[in-house]
PDB file of N, CA, C and O in Angstrom:
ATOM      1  N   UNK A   1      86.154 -27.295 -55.395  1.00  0.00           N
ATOM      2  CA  UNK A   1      87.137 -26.492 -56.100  1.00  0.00           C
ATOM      3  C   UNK A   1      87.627 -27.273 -57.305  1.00  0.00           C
ATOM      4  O   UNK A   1      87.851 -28.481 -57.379  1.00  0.00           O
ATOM      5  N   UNK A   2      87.727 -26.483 -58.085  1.00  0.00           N
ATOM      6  CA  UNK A   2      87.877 -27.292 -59.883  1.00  0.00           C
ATOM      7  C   UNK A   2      89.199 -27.781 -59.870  1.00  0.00           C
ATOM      8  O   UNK A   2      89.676 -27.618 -58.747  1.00  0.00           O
ATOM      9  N   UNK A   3      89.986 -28.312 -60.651  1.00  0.00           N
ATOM     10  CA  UNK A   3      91.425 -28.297 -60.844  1.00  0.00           C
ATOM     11  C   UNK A   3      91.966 -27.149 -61.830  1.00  0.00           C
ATOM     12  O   UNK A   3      91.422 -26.793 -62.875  1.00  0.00           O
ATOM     13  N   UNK A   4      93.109 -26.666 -61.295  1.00  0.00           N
ATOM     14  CA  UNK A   4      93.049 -25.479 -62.284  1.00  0.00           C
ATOM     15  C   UNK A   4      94.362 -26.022 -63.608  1.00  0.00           C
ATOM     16  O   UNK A   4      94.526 -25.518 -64.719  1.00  0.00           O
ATOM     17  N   UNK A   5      95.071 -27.106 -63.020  1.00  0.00           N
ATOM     18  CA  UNK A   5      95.852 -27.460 -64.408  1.00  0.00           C
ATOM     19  C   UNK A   5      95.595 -29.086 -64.783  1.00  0.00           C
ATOM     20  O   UNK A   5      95.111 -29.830 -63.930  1.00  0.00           O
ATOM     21  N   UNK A   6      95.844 -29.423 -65.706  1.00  0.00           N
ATOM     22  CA  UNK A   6      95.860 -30.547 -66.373  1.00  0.00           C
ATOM     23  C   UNK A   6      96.585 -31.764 -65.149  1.00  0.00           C
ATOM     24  O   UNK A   6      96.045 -32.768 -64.684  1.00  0.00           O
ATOM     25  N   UNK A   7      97.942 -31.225 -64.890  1.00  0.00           N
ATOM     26  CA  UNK A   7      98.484 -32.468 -63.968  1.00  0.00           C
ATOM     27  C   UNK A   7      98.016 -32.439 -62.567  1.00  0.00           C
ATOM     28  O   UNK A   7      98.344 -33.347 -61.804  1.00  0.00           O
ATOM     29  N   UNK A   8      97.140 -31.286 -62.107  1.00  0.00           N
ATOM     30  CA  UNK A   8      96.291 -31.488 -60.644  1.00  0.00           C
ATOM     31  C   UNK A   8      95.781 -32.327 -60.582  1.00  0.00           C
ATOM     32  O   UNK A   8      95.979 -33.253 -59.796  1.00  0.00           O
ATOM     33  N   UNK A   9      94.570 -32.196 -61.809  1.00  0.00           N
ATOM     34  CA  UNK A   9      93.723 -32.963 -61.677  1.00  0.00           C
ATOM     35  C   UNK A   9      93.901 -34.540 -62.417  1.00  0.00           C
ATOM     36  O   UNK A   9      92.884 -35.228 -62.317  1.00  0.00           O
ATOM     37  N   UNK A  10      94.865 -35.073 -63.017  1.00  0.00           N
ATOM     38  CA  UNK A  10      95.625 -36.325 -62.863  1.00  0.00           C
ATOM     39  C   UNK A  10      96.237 -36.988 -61.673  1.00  0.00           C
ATOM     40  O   UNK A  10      96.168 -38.156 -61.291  1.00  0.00           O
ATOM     41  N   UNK A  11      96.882 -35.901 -61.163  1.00  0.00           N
ATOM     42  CA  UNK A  11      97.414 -36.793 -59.620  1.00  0.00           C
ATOM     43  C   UNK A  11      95.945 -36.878 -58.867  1.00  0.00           C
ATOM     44  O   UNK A  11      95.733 -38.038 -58.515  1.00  0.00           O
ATOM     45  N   UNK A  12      94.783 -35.900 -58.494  1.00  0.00           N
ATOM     46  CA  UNK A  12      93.665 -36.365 -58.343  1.00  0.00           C
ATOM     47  C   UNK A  12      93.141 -37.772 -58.221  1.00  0.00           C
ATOM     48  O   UNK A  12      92.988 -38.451 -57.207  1.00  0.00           O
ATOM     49  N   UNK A  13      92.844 -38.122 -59.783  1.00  0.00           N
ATOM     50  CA  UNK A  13      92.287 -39.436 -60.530  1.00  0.00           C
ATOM     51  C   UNK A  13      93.537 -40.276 -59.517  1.00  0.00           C
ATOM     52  O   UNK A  13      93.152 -40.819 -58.482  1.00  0.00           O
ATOM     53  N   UNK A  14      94.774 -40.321 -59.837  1.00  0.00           N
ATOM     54  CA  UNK A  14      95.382 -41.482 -59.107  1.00  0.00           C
ATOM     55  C   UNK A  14      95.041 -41.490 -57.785  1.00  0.00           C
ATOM     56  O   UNK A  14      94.728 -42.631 -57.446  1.00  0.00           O
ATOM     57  N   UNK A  15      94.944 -40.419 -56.584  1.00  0.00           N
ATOM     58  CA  UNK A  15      94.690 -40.721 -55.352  1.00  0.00           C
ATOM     59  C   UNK A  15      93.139 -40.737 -55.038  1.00  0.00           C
ATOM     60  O   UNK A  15      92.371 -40.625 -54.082  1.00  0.00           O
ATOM     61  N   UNK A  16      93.132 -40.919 -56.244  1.00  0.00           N
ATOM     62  CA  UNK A  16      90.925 -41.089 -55.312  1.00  0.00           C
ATOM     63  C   UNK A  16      91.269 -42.767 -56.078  1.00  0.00           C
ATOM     64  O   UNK A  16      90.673 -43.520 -55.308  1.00  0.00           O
ATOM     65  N   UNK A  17      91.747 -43.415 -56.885  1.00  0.00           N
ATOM     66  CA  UNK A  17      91.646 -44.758 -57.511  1.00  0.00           C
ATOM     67  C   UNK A  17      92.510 -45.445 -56.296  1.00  0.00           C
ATOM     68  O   UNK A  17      92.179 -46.604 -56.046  1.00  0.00           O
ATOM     69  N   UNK A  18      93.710 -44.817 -55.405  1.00  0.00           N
ATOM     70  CA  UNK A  18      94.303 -45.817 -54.381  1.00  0.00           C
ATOM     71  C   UNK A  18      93.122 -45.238 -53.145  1.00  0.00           C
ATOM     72  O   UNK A  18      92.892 -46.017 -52.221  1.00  0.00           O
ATOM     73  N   UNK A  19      92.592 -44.241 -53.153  1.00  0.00           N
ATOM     74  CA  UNK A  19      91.507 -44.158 -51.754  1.00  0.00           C
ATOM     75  C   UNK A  19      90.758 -45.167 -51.654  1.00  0.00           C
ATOM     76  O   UNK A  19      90.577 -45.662 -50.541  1.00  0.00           O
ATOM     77  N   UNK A  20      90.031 -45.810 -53.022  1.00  0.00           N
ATOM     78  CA  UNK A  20      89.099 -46.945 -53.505  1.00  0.00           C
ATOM     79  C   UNK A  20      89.933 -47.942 -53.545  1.00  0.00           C
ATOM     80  O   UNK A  20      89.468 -48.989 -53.994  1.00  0.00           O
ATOM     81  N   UNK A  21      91.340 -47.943 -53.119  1.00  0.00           N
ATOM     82  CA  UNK A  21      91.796 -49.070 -53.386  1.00  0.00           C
ATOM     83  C   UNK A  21      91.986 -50.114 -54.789  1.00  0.00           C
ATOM     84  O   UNK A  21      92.225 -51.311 -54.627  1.00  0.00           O
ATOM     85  N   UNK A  22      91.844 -49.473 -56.231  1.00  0.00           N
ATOM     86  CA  UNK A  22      91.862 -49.507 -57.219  1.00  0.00           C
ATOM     87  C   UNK A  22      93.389 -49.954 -57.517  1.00  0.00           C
ATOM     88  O   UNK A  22      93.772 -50.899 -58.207  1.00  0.00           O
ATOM     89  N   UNK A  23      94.241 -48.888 -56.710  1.00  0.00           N
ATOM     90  CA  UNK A  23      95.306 -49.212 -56.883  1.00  0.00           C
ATOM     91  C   UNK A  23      96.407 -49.065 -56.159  1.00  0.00           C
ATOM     92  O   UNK A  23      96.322 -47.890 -55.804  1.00  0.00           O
ATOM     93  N   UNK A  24      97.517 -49.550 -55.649  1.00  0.00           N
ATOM     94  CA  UNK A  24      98.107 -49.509 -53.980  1.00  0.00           C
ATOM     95  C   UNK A  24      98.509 -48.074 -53.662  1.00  0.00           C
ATOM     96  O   UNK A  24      98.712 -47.339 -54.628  1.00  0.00           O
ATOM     97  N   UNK A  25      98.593 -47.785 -52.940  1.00  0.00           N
ATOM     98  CA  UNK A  25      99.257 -46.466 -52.800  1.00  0.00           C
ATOM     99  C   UNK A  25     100.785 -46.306 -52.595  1.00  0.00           C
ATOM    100  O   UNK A  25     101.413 -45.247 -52.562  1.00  0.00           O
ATOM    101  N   UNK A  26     101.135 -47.240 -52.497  1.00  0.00           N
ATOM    102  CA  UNK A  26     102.322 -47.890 -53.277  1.00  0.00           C
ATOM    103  C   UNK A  26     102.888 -47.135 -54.344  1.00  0.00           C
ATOM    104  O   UNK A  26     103.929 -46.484 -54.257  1.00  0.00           O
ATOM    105  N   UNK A  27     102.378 -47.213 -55.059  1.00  0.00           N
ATOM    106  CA  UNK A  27     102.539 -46.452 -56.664  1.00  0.00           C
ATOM    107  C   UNK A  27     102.578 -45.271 -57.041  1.00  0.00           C
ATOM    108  O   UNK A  27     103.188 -44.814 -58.008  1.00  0.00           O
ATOM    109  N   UNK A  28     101.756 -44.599 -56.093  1.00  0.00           N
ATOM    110  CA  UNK A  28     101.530 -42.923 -55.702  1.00  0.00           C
ATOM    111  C   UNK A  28     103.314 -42.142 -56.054  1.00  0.00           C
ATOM    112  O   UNK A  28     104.406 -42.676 -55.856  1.00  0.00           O
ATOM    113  N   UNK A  29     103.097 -41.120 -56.466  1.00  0.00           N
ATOM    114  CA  UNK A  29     104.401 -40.551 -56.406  1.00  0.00           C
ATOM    115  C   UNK A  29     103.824 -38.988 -56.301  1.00  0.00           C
ATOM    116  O   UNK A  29     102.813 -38.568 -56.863  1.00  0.00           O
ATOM    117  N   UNK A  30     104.814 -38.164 -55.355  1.00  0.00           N
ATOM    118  CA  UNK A  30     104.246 -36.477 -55.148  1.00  0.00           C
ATOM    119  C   UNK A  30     103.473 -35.944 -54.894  1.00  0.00           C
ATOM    120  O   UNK A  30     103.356 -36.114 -53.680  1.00  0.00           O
ATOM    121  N   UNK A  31     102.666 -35.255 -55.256  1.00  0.00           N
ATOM    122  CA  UNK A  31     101.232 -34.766 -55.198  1.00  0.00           C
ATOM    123  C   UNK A  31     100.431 -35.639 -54.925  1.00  0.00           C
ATOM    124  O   UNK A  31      99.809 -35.603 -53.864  1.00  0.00           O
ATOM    125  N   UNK A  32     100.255 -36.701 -55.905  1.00  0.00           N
ATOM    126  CA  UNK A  32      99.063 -37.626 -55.673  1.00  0.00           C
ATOM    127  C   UNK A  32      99.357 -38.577 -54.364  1.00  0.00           C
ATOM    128  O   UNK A  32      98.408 -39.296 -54.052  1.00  0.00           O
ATOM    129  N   UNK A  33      99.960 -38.630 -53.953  1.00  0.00           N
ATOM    130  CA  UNK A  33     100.724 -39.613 -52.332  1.00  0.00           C
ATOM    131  C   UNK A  33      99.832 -38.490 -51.625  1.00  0.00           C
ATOM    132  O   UNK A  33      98.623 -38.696 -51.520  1.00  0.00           O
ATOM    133  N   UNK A  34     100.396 -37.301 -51.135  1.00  0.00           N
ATOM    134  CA  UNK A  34     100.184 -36.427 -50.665  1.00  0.00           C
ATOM    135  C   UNK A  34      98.534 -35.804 -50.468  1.00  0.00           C
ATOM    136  O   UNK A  34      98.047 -35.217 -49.502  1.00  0.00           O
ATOM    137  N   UNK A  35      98.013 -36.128 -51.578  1.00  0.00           N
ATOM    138  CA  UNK A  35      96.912 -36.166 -51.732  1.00  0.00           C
ATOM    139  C   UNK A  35      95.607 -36.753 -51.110  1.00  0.00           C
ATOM    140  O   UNK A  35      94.546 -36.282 -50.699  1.00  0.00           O
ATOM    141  N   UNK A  36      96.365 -38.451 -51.267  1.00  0.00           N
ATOM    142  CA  UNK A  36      95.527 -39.706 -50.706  1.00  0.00           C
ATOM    143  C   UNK A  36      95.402 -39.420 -49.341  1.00  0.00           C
ATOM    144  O   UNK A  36      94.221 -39.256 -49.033  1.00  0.00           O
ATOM    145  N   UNK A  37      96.382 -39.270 -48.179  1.00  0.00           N
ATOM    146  CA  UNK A  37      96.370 -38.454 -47.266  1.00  0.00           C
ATOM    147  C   UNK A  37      95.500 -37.709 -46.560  1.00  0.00           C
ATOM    148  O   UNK A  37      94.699 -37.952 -45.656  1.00  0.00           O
ATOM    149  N   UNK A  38      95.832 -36.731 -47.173  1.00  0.00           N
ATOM    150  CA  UNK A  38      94.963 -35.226 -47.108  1.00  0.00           C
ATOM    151  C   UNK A  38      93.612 -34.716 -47.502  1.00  0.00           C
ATOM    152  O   UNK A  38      93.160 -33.589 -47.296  1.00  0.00           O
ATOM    153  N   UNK A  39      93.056 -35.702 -48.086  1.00  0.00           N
ATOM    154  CA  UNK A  39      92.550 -34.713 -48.757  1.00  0.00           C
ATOM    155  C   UNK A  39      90.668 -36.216 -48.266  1.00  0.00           C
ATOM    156  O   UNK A  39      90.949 -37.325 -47.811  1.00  0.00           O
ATOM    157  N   UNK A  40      89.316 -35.876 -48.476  1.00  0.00           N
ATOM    158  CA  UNK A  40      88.810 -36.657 -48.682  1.00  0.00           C
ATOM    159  C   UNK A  40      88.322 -37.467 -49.914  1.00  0.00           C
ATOM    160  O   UNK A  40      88.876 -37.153 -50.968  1.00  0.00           O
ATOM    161  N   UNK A  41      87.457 -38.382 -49.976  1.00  0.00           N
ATOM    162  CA  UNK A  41      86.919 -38.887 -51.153  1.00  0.00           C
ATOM    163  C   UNK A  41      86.389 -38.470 -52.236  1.00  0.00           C
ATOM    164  O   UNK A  41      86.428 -38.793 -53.424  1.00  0.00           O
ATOM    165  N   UNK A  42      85.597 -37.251 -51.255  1.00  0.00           N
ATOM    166  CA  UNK A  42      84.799 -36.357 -52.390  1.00  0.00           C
ATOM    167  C   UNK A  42      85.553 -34.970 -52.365  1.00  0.00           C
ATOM    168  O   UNK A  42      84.742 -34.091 -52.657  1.00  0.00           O
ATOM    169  N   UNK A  43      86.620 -34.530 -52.160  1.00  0.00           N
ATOM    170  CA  UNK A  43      87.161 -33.662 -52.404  1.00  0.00           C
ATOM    171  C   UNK A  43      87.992 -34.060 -53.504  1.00  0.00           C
ATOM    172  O   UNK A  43      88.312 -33.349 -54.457  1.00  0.00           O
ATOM    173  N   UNK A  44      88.289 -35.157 -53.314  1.00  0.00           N
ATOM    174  CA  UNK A  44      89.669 -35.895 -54.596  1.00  0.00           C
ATOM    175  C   UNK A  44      88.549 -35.993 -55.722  1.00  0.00           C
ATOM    176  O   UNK A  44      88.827 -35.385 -56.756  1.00  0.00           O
ATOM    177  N   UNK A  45      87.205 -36.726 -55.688  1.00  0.00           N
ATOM    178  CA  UNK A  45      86.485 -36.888 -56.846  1.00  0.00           C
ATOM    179  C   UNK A  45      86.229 -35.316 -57.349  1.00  0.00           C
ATOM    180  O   UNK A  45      86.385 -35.213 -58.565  1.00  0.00           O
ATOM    181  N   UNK A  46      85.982 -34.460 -56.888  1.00  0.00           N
ATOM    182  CA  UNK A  46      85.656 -33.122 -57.115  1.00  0.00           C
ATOM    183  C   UNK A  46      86.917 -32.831 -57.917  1.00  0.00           C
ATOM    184  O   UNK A  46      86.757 -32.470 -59.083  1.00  0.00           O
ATOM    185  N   UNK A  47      88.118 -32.941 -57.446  1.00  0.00           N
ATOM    186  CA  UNK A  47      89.155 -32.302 -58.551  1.00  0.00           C
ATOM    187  C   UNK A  47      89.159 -33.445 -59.985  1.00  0.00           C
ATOM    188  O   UNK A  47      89.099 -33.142 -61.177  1.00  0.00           O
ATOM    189  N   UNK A  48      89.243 -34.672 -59.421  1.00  0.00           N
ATOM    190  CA  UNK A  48      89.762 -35.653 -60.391  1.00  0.00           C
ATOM    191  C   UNK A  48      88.554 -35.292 -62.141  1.00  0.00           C
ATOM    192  O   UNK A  48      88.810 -35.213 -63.342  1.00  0.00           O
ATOM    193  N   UNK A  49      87.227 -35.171 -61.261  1.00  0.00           N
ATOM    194  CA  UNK A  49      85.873 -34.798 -62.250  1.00  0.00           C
ATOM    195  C   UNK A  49      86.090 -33.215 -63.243  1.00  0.00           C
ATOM    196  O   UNK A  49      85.256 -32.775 -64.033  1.00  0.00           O
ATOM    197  N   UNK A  50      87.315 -32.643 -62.944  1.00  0.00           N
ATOM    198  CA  UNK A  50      87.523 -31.317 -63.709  1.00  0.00           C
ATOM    199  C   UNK A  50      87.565 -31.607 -65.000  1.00  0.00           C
ATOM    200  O   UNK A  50      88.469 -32.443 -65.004  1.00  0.00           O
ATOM    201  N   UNK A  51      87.195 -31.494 -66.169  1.00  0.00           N
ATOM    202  CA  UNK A  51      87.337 -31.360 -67.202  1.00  0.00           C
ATOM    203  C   UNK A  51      88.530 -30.851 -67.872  1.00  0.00           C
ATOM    204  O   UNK A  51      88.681 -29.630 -67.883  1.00  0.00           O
ATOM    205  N   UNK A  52      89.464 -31.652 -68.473  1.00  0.00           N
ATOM    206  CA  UNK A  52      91.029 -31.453 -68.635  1.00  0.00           C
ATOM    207  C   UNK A  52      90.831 -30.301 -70.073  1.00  0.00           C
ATOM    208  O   UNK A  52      91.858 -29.691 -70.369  1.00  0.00           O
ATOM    209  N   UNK A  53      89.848 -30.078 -70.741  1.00  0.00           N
ATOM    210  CA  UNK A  53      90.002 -29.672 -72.480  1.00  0.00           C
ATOM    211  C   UNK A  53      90.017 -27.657 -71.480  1.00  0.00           C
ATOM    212  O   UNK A  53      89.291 -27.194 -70.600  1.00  0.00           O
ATOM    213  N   UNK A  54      91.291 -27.030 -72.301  1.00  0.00           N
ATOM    214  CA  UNK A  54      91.271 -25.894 -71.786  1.00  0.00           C
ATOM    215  C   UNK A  54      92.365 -25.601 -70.487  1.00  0.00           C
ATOM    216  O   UNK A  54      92.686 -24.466 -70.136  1.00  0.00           O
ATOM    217  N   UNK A  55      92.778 -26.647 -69.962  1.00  0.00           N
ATOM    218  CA  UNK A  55      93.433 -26.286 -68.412  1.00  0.00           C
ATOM    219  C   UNK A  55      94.764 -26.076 -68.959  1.00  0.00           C
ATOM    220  O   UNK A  55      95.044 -26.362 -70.123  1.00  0.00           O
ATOM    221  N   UNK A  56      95.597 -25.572 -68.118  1.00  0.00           N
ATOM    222  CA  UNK A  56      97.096 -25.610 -68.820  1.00  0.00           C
ATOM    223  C   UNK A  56      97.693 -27.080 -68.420  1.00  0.00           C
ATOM    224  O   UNK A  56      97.217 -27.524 -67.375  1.00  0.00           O
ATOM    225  N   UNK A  57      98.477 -27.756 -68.955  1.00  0.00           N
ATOM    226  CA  UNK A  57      99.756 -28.570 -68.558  1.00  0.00           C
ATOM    227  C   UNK A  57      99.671 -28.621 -66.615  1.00  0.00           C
ATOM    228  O   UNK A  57      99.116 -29.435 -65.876  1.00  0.00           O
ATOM    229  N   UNK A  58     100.571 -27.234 -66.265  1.00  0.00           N
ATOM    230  CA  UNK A  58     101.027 -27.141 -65.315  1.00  0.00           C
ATOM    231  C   UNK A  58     100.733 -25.626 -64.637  1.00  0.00           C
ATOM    232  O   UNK A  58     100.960 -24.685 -65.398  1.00  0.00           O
ATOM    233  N   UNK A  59     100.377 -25.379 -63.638  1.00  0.00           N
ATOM    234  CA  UNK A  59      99.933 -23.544 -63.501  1.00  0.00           C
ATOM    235  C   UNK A  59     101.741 -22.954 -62.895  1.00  0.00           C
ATOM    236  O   UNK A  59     102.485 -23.759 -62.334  1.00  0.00           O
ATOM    237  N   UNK A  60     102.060 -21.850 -63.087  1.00  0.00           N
ATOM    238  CA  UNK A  60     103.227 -21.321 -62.086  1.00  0.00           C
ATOM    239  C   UNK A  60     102.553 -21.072 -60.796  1.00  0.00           C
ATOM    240  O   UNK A  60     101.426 -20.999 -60.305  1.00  0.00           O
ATOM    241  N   UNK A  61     103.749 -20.981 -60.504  1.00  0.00           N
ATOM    242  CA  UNK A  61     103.820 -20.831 -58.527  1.00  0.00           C
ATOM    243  C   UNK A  61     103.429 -18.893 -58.589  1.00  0.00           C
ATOM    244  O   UNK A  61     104.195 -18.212 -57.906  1.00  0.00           O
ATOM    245  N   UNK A  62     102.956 -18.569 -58.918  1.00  0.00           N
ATOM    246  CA  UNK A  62     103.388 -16.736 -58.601  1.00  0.00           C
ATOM    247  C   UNK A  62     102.004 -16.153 -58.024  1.00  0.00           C
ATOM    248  O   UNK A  62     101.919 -14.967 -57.705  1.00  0.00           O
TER     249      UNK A  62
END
């Protein structure tokens, strides 16, 4: 599944870089904490790999 906004798929990139241990998870804040968690390696690389040119900022809740 793609990322559908710009900051998805940023918190993404941060929790697949503390999954790899790149960087502590420590540092994680919201989504991307939540993320590291939940989600697997290649599910996090799958969003983090979305192509940001075109996505919005942020999507609404509706």
């Amino acid at each position: 599944m793609p990322a559908k906004s710009k900051s998805q798929q940023k918190a993404a990139g941060a929790a697949l870089a503390a999954k790899r241990g790149e960087i502590s998870k420590d540092e994680l804040k919201g989504a991307s904490r939540e993320m590291v968690e939940s989600m697997s390696e290649a599910e996090l690389e799958e969003l983090a790999s979305t192509p940001r040119k075109g996505k919005p900022e942020k999507v609404s809740k509706s």
